[in-house]
C-alpha positions as CSV (number, residue, x, y, z in Angstrom):
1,X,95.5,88.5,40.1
2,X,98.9,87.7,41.3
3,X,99.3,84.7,38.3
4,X,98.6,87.4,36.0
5,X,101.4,89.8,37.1
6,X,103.8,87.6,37.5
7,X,103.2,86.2,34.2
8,X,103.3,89.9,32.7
9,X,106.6,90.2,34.8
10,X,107.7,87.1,32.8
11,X,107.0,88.2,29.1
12,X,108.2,91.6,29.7
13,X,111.6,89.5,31.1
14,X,111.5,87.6,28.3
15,X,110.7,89.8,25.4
16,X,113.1,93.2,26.3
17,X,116.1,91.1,28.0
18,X,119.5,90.2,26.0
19,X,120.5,86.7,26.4
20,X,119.7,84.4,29.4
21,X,120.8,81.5,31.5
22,X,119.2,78.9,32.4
23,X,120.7,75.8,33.8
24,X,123.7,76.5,32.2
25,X,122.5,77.1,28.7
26,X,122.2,80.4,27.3
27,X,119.3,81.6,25.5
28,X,119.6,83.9,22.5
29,X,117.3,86.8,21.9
30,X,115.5,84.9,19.0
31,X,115.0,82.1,22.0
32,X,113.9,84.7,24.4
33,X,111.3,86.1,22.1
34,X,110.1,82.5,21.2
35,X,109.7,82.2,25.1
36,X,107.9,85.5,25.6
37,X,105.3,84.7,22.3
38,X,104.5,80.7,24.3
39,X,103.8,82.9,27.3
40,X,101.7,85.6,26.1
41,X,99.8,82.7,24.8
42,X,99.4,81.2,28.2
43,X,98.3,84.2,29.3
44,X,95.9,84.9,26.4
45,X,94.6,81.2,27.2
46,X,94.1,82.3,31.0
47,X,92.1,85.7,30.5
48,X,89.8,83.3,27.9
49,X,89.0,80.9,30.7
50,X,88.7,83.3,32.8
51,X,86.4,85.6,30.7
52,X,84.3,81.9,29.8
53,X,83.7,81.2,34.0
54,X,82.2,85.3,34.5
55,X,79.3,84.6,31.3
């Protein structure tokens, strides 16, 4: 699934970077990781649904 990959792609920016940008404000790596934990949740949340449609 190409949502799923890029979401990977995301955490795995997230959760091995230093600190970020974003619209001028910089994110710490204690941000970053908070960040990368919200979107393994989403992720989590998807392969759930996802899982509940196939039963």
């Amino acid at each position: 699934m190409n949502f799923v990959r890029k979401l990977e792609k995301l955490i795995a920016i997230y959760f091995n970077g230093e600190n970020y940008t974003i619209d001028n404000y910089e994110l710490s790596r204690k941000d970053s990781k908070l960040i990368a934990y919200s979107l393994i949740h989403t992720l989590q949340q998807f392969e759930w649904v996802m899982q509940k449609r196939k039963e």
